[in-house]
C-alpha positions in Angstrom: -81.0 42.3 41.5 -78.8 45.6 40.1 -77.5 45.7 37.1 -74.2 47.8 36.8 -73.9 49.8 33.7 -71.1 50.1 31.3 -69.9 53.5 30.0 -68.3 53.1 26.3 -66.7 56.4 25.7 -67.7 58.7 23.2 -66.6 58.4 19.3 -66.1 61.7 17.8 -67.3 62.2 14.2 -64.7 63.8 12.1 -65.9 65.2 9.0 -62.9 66.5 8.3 -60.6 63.8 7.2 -59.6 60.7 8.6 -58.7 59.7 12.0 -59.9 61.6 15.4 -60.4 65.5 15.1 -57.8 68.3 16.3 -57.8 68.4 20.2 -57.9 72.1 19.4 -61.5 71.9 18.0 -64.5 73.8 19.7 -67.0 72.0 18.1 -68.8 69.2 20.0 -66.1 67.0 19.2 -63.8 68.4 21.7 -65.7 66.1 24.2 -63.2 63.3 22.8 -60.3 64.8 23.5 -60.8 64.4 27.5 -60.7 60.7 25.8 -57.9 60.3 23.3 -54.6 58.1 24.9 -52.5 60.6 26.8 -48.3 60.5 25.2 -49.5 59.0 21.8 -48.6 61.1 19.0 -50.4 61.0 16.2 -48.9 62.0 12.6 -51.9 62.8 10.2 -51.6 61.5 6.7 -53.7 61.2 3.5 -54.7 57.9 1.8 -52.5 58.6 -1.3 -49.6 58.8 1.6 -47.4 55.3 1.7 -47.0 54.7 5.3 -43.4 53.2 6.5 -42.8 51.0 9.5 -44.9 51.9 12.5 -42.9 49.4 14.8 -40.0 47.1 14.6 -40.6 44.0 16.6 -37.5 42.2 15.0 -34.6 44.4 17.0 -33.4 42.5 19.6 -33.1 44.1 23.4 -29.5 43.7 24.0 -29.3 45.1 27.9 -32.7 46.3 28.9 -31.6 47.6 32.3 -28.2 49.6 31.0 -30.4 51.1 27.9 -31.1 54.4 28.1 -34.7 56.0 28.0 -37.4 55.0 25.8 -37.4 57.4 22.6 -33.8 58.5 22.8 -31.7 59.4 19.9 -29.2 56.6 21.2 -31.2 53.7 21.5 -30.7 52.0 18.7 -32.6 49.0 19.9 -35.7 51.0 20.7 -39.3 49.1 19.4 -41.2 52.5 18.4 -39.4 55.6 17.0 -40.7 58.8 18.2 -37.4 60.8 18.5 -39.2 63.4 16.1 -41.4 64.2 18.8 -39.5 63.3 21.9 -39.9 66.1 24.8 -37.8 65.6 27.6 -39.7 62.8 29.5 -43.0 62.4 27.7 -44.7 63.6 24.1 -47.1 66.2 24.2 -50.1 66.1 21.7 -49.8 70.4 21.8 -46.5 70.5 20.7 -47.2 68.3 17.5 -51.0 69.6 16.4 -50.0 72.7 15.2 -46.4 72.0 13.9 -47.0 72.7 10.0 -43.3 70.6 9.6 -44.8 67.9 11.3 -44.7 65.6 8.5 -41.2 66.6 7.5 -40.0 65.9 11.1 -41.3 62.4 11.5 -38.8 59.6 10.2 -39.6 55.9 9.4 -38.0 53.2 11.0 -35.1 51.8 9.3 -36.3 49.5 6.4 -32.7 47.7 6.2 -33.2 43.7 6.4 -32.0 43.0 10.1 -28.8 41.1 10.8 -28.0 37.6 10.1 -29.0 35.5 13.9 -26.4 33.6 15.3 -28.4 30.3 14.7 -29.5 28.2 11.5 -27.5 26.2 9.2 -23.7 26.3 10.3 -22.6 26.5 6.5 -24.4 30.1 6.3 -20.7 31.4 8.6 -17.4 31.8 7.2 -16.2 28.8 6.6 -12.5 29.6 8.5 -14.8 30.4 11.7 -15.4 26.7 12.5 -13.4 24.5 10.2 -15.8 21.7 11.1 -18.4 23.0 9.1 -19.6 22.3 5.9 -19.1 24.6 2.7 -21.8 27.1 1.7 -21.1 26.7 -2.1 -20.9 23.8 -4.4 -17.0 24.5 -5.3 -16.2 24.9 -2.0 -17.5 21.3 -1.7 -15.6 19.7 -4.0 -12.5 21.3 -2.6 -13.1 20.1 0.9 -14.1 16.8 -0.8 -10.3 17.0 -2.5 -8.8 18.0 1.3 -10.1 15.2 3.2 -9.2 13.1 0.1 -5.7 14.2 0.5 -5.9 13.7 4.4 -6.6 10.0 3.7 -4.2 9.5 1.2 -1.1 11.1 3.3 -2.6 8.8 6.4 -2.4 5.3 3.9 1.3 6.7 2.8 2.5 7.2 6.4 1.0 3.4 7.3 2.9 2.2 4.5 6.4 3.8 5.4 5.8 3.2 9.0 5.4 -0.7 7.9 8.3 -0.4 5.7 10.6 1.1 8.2 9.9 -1.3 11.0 10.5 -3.9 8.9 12.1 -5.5 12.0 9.4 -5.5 14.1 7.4 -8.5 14.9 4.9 -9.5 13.0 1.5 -11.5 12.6 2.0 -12.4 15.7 -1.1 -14.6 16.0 0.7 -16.6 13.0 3.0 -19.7 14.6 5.9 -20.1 11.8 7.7 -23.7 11.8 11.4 -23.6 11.4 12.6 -24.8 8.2 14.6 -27.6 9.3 14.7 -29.1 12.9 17.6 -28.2 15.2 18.9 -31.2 16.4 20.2 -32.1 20.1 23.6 -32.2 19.0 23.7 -29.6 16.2 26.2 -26.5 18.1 24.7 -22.8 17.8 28.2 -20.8 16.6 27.0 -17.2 16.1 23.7 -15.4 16.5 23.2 -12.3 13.8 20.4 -9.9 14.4 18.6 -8.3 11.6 19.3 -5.0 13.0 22.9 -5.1 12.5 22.5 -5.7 9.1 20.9 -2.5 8.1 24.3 -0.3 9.2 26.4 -2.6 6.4 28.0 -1.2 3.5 30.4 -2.7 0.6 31.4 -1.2 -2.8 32.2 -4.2 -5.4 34.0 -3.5 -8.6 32.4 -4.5 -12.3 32.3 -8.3 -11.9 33.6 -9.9 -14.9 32.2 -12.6 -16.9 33.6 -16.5 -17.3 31.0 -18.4 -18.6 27.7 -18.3 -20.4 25.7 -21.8 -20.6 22.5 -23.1 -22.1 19.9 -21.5 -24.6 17.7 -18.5 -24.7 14.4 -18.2 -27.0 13.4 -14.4 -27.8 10.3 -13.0 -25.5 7.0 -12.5 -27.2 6.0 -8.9 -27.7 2.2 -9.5 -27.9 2.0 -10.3 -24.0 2.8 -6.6 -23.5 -0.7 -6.2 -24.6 -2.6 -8.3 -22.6 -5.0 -6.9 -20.4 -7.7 -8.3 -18.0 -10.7 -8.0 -20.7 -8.2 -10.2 -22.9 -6.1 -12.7 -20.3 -4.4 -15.6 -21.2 -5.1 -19.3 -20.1 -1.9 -19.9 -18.4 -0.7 -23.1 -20.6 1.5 -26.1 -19.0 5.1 -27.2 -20.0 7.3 -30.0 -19.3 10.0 -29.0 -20.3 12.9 -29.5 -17.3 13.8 -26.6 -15.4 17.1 -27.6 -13.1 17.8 -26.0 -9.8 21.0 -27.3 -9.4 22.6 -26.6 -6.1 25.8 -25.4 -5.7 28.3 -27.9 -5.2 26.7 -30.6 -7.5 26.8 -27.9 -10.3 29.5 -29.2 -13.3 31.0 -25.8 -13.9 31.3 -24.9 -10.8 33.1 -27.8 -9.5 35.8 -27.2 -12.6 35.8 -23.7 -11.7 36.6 -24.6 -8.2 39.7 -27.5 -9.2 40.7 -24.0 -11.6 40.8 -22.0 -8.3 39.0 -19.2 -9.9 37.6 -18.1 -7.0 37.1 -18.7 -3.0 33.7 -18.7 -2.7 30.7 -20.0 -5.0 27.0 -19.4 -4.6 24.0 -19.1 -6.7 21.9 -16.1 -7.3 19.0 -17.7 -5.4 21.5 -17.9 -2.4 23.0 -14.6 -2.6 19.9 -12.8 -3.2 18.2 -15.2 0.2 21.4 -13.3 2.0 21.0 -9.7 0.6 17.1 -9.4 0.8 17.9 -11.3 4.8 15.9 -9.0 6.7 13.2 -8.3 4.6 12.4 -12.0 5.5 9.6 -13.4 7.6 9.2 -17.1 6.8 12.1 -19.2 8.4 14.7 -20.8 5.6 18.5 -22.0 5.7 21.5 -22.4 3.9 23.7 -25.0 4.1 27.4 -24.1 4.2 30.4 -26.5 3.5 34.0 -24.9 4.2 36.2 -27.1 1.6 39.8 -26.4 2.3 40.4 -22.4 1.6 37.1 -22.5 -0.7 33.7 -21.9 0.8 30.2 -23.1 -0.4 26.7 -22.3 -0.3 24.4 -25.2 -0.7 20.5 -25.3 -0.3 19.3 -28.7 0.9 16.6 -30.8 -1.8 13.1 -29.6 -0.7 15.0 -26.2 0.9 12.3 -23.3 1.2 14.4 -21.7 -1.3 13.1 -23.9 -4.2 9.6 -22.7 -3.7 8.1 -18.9 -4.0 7.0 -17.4 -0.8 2.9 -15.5 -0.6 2.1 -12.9 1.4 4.9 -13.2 3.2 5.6 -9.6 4.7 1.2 -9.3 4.7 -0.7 -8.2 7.9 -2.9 -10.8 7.6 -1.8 -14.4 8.3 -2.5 -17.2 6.1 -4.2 -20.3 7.1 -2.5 -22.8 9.1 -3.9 -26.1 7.7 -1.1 -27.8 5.2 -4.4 -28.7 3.4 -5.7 -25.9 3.0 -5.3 -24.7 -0.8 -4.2 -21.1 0.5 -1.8 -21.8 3.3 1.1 -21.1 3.1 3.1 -24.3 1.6 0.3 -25.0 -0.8 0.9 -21.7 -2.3 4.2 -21.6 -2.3 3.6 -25.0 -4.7 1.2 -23.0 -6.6 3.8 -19.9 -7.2 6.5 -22.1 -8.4 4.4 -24.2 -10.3 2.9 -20.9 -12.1 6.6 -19.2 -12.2 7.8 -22.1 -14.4 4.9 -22.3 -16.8 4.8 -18.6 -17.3 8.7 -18.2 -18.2 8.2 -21.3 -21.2 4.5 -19.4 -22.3 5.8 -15.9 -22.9 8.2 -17.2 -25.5 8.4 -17.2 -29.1 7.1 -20.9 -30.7 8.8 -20.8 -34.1 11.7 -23.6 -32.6 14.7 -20.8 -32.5 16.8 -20.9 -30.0 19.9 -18.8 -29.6 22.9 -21.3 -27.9 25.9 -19.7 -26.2 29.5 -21.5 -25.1 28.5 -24.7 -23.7 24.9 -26.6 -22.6 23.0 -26.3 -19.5 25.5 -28.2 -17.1 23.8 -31.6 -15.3 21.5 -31.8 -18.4 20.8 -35.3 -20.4 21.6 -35.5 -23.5 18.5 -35.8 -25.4 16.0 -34.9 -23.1 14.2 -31.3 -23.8 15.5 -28.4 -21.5 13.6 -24.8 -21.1 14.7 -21.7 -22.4 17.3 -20.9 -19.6 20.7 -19.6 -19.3 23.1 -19.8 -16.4 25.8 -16.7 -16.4 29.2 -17.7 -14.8 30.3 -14.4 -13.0 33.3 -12.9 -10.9 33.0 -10.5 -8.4 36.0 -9.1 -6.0 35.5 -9.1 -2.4 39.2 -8.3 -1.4 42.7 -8.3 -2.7 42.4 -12.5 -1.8 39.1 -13.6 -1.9 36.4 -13.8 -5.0 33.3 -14.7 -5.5 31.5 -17.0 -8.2 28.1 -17.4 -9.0 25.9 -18.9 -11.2 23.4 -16.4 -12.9 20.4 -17.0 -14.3 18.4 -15.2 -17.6 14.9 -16.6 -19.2 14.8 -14.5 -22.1 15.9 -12.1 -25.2 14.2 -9.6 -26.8 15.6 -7.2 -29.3 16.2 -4.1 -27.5 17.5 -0.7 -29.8 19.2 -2.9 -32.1 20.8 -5.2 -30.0 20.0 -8.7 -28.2 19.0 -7.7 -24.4 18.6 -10.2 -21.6 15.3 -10.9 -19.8 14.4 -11.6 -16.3 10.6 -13.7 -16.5 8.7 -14.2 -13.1 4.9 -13.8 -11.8 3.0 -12.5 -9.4 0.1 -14.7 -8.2 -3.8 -13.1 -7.0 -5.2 -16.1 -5.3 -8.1 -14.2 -3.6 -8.8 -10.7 -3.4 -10.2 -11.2 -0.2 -6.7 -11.4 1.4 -4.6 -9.6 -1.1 -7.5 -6.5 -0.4 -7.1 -5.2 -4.1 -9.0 -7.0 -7.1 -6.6 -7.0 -10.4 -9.5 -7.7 -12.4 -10.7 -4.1 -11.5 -8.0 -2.7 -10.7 -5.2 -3.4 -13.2 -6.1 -1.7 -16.3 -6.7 2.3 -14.5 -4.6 1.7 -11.3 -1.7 -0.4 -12.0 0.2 1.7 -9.2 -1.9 0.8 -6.4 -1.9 -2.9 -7.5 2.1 -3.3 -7.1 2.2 -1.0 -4.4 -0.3 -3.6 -2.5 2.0 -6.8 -3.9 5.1 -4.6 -2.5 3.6 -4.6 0.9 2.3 -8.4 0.8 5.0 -9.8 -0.9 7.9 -7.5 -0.5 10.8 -9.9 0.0 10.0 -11.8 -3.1 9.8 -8.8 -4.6 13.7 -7.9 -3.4 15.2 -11.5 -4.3 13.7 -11.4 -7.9 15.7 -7.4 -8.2 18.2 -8.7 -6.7 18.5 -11.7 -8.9 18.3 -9.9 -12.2 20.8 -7.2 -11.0 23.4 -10.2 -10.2 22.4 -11.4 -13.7 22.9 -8.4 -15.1 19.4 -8.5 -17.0 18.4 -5.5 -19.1 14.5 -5.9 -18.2 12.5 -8.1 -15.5 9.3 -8.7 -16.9 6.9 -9.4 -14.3 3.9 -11.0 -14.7 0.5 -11.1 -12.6 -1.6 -14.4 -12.9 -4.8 -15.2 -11.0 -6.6 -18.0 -10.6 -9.9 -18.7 -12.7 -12.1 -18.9 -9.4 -11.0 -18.8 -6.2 -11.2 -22.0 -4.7 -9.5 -24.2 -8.1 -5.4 -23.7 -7.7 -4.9 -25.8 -10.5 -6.2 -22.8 -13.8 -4.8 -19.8 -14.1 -4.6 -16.9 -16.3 -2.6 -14.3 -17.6 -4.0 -10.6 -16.5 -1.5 -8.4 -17.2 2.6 -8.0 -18.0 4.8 -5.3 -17.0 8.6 -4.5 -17.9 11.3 -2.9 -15.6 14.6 -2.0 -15.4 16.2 -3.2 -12.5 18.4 -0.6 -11.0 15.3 1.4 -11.3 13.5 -0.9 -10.0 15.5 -1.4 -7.0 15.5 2.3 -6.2 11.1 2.5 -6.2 11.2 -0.3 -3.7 14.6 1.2 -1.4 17.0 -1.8 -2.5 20.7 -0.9 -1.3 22.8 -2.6 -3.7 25.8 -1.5 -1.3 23.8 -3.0 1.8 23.0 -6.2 -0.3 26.7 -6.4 -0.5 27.7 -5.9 2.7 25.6 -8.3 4.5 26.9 -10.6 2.1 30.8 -9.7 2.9 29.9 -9.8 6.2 28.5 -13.6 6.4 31.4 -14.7 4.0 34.4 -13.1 6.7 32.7 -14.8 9.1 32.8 -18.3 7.7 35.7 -17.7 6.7 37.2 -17.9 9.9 35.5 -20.9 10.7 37.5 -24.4 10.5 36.4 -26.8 7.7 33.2 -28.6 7.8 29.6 -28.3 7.2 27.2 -25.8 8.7 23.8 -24.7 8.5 22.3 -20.9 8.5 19.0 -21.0 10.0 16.3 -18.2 9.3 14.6 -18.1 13.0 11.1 -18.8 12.5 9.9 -16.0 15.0 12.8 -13.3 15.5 14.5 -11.0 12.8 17.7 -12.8 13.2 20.1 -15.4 11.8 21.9 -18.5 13.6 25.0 -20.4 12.2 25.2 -24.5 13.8 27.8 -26.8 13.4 26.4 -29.7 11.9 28.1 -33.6 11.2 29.3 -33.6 8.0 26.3 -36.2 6.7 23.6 -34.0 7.9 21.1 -33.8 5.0 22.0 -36.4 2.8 18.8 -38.1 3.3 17.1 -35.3 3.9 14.1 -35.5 0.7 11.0 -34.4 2.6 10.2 -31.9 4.6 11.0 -33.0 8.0 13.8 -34.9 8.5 12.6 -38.7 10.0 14.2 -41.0 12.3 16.5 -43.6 11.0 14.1 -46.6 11.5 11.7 -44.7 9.0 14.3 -44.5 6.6 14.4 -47.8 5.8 11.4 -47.4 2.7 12.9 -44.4 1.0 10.1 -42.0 -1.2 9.9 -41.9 -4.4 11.5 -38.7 -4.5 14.6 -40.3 -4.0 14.4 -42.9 -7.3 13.8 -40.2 -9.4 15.9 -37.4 -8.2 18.4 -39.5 -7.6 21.2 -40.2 -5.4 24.4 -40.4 -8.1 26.3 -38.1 -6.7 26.3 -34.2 -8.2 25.6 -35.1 -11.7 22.0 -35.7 -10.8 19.8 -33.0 -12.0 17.4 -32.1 -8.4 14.1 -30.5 -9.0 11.9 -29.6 -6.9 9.5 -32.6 -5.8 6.3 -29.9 -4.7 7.0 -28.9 -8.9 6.5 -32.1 -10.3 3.3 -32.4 -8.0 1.0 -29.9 -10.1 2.1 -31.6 -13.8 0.8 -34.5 -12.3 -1.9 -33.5 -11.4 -2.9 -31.5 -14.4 
C-alpha cells in the first residue's frame, strides 16, 4: 500500500512585528515569500491601530456585466476597496512594501449606514407614494382615522339626498300596500295626476285673514323641556274628547258657507294630505262633494287620515299581519292613541283654561272637551274664489311677554330594531342623528304636522318622542325627550315649499272646479306616485264605518261604531273608532 504525502507550506517566523515578514527580507524567511497569495495587498498596522471595514458585503451588485473592473475608482458597488493600491490590471506587493505613505494612502470603506431596501413594512415610505398605506406616525393615524371618517360620513349624506330626491321612485317594493277604499265596478276614473307634475307647481297666497277662533287652550308645561331619557315620563291616559270633525258636518263651517264667505272649505288635515301629496307612500283618499259654486273636502269616518302613519317613507317594510302589534294599521292605532294622550299630559293641571269667541263647534254641553282650539281662516286663491279652513292649536305658553300658540304632536320608537337608532342612547349626545333618522322613516308625517302648524299659524311645534316600555307591550309608553321648533324654520331643514304646497293645492281646487256637481273621491294609489279623481253616487260612504266597505246583505247588523258615533246628521261629533280601542283597553 503507498501512502501519498501532504506538503503544508512553510510558516515564516516574524520576529519583527506582526503579520508575515517583508518579501524583501534575506533572512530564512524569504522562503515564504515564494508562498504568500499573489495580488493581496497587505497594509501593516500596530495593535494600538483601530482597523476600519475590511469588506462591505451589504452593497448590492446592481449590473454585474455593465460594471467596470474590479478596484476601479468608479465602482461604487465594488465588495473590497483597494483603489489605493490599484495598478492597471493587478496589485503588486513591490509597489506597496516600501511606500513609507502607505498608510496615508489606504482609505476605509465608507462607514455610512446603507440605504433603506425597497421591502419591509409599507408604512416606513412616504405616505403620498402609495395612499393605501398605513401612516408611520401616531398623528398621522388619527388624521387618516378623521379622513376615512369623513369619507363615510359624505357617503351616508349622499344616500340620504339621493333618497330624498327620488322621492318618486318606487319603493319597498317587496311591501304589497292595500288601497284605502275599494274601487267599485261602477265608480268612473275622471283624471289621473302623477306625482311628478306636482313638483314643477308654484302659487304665492296673500296674508290669510282670520274669522273665527273656537274652543279653549290650557298653557304648555315648561318642565317637559327638561325631560331626558335618564328621567322619562310614564305617558299618562285621558279621556277627555278630542273631535275630528269632518268638513261638511262642522257647525261653523256650514254658517260660514250659507254666509258665502268663501268657495271652498277644507281642514288643515286635508290641505296638509294635498300639499305634503307626494311625499306619500301609503294609499288614502279624500272625499269631494261640489255643492252648487262651493266645493268641499270631506274625509270619510275611519279615513287613513284619522290615524298617524309609521315608517312610512322607511326602506324597510313593516309586517304584513293586521295582528301583528308592529304592522302597519296597528301602529298607526298606537300613534294616534299616543298623539292624543301626549297633547292633554304636557299641559298645565291647575284647571285654567283661556276661552276665545265661541265653544268647540259639535261639542255637548256638559261633557269635558280637551285643550283644543279650531282657527277659522281666509286665504285668497283668485280675484273669485277663497278658501276656508278650519285650524287647529293644542297649546299657549308665554312667549317674550306675549301669549304664543302651540303645535303638540309625538314621535313614536317602537323598536330600535327597525327604526336602526336607539333614543335611549342616542337622544341626550346626538339629538341630530335621531330626527335626521325619523326624517327619513317618517318624512311625510313629518311634512303634514309643518304644514299643519304653518296653516295654523303656530308660533312653536313642540314635538315629542315616546317609546314604548319594552318592545313587544304597545299598550305603556313613555316620555324620552321634547323638542321645540319654529315652523318656517322648520320647514326649510326638511325642503318644505310653502309655494309648492300651494300650488298643488290651486291646482286640485281649478280642477274640481270645473267639474259638474256631485260627489267624488281622490284616491292615493296604493303602488304608484300618483293621484286618481272617480265619480262616485252621491250615497257612497254613508255607511261606510269600517274599514272595508261590506255588501248590503251584511249591512243588515250594523257595529257598534255606528250607535255611538252616530248617524244624526252633521251635529254628531265622529272620532275615530281605532282611538277609542286603546282607552278600552287600558
Amino acid at each position: 500500500m503507498v501512502f501519498e504525502t501532504f506538503e503544508v507550506g512553510t510558516v515564516p517566523f516574524n520576529s519583527d512585528g506582526w503579520g508575515p515578514p517583508d518579501a524583501s527580507s534575506t533572512s530564512s524567511t524569504s522562503v515564504a515569500a515564494a508562498n504568500l497569495l499573489p495580488n493581496v495587498p497587505l497594509a501593516s498596522f500596530s495593535r494600538s491601530e483601530k482597523l476600519g471595514r475590511v469588506a462591505d458585503w451589504t452593497r448590492a451588485l446592481s449590473n454585474p456585466s455593465a460594471r467596470p473592473p474590479t478596484g476601479s475608482k468608479s465602482d461604487p458597488s465594488a465588495i473590497f476597496d483597494f483603489s489605493a493600491f490599484a495598478v492597471d490590471e493587478g496589485f503588486g506587493l513591490a509597489n506597496s512594501a516600501g511606500n513609507p505613505d502607505e498608510d496615508a494612502a489606504f482609505r476605509l470603506v465608507d462607514g455610512k449606514p446603507p440605504p433603506r431596501p425597497k421591502f419591509g413594512p409599507k408604512w416606513r415610505f412616504n405616505q403620498y407614494h402609495n395612499r393605501n398605506q398605513l401612516p408611520q406616525r401616531r398623528d398621522e393615524e388619527v388624521e387618516a382615522k378623521k379622513r376615512e371618517a369623513e369619507k363615510d360620513r359624505a357617503r351616508r349624506d349622499r344616500h340620504y339626498n339621493n333618497n330624498r330626491n327620488n322621492i318618486h321612485q318606487q319603493r319597498r317594493e317587496a311591501a304589497a300596500f292595500k288601497s284605502s277604499v275599494d274601487i267599485q265596478p261602477e265608480w268612473n276614473m275622471l283624471e289621473q295626476i302623477p306625482f311628478s307634475s306636482f313638483s314643477k307647481l308654484s302659487f304665492t297666497v296673500q296674508e290669510p285673514e282670520d274669522l273665527l277662533l273656537c274652543g279653549g287652550l290650557e298653557s304648555y308645561d315648561r318642565s317637559f323641556d327638561r325631560i331626558t331619557p335618564k328621567a322619562e315620563r310614564r305617558v299618562e291616559r285621558f279621556k277627555n274628547r278630542s273631535f275630528k270633525v269632518t268638513t261638511s258636518d262642522d257647525l261653523v263651517i256650514r254658517r260660514l258657507a250659507k254666509e258665502d264667505k268663501a268657495t271652498v272649505f277644507a281642514t288643515d288635515a286635508i290641505l296638509a294630505a294635498l300639499m305634503c301629496a307626494p311625499r306619500s307612500v301609503y294609499s288614502w283618499d279624500l272625499v269631494i262633494q261640489r255643492v252648487g259654486n262651493k266645493l268641499f273636502f270631506d274625509k270619510r269616518d275611519g279615513s287613513p287620515l284619522d290615524l298617524l302613519s309609521v315608517h312610512e317613507t322607511s326602506q324597510e317594510p313593516l309586517p304584513e299581519g293586521k295582528d301583528d302589534i308592529n304592522s302597519a294599521h296597528s301602529l298607526g292605532v298606537e300613534a294616534a292613541f299616543i298623539n292624543q294622550n301626549f297633547a292633554q299630559q304636557v299641559l298645565v293641571k291647575n284647571g285654567k283654561r283661556e276661552t276665545y269667541d265661541e265653544p268647540i263647534p259639535n261639542a255637548n254641553e256638559g261633557e269635558e272637551n280637551a285643550s283644543i282650539a279650531y282657527r277659522y281662516r281666509r286665504w285668497k286663491l283668485d280675484d273669485s274664489m277663497y278658501l276656508v279652513a278650519r285650524c287647529e292649536l293644542q297649546s299657549t305658553v308665554e312667549l317674550n311677554n306675549q301669549k304664543s300658540f302651540l303645535t303638540l304632536n309625538a314621535l313614536n320608537e317602537f323598536d330600535p330594531k327597525y327604526s336602526g337608532v336607539d333614543w335611549r342612547q342616542k337622544l341626550e349626545t346626538q339629538r341630530g342623528a335621531v330626527l335626521a333618522n325619523e326624517l327619513k322613516n317618517n318624512g311625510n308625517k313629518l311634512a303634514k304636522w309643518t304644514a299643519q302648524a304653518l296653516l295654523a299659524n303656530a308660533d312653536m311645534m313642540k314635538i315629542g318622542f315616546v317609546s314604548r316600555v319594552h318592545p313587544r307591550d304597545h299598550f305603556n309608553h313613555v316620555i324620552l325627550s321634547v323638542l321645540g321648533y319654529k315652523p318656517k324654520d322648520f320647514a326649510g331643514q326638511i325642503n318644505l315649499n310653502t309655494n309648492n304646497m300651494w300650488g298643488i293645492v290651486k291646482s286640485i281646487v281649478d280642477l274640481c272646479m270645473k267639474l259638474s256637481e256631485g260627489k267624488y273621491v281622490l284616491v292615493k294609489d296604493p303602488s304608484k306616485p300618483q293621484v286618481r279623481i272617480y265619480e262616485v253616487p252621491a250615497d257612497a260612504f254613508e255607511n261606510d264605518y269600517v274599514e272595508e266597505p261590506l255588501p248590503e246583505d251584511e249591512q243588515v247588523q250594523p257595529p257598534e261604531e255606528n250607535n255611538t258615533e252616530g248617524g244624526g246628521g252633521g251635529a254628531e261629533t265622529n272620532e275615530v273608532a281605532e282611538d277609542k280601542k286603546p282607552e278600552g283597553q287600558a
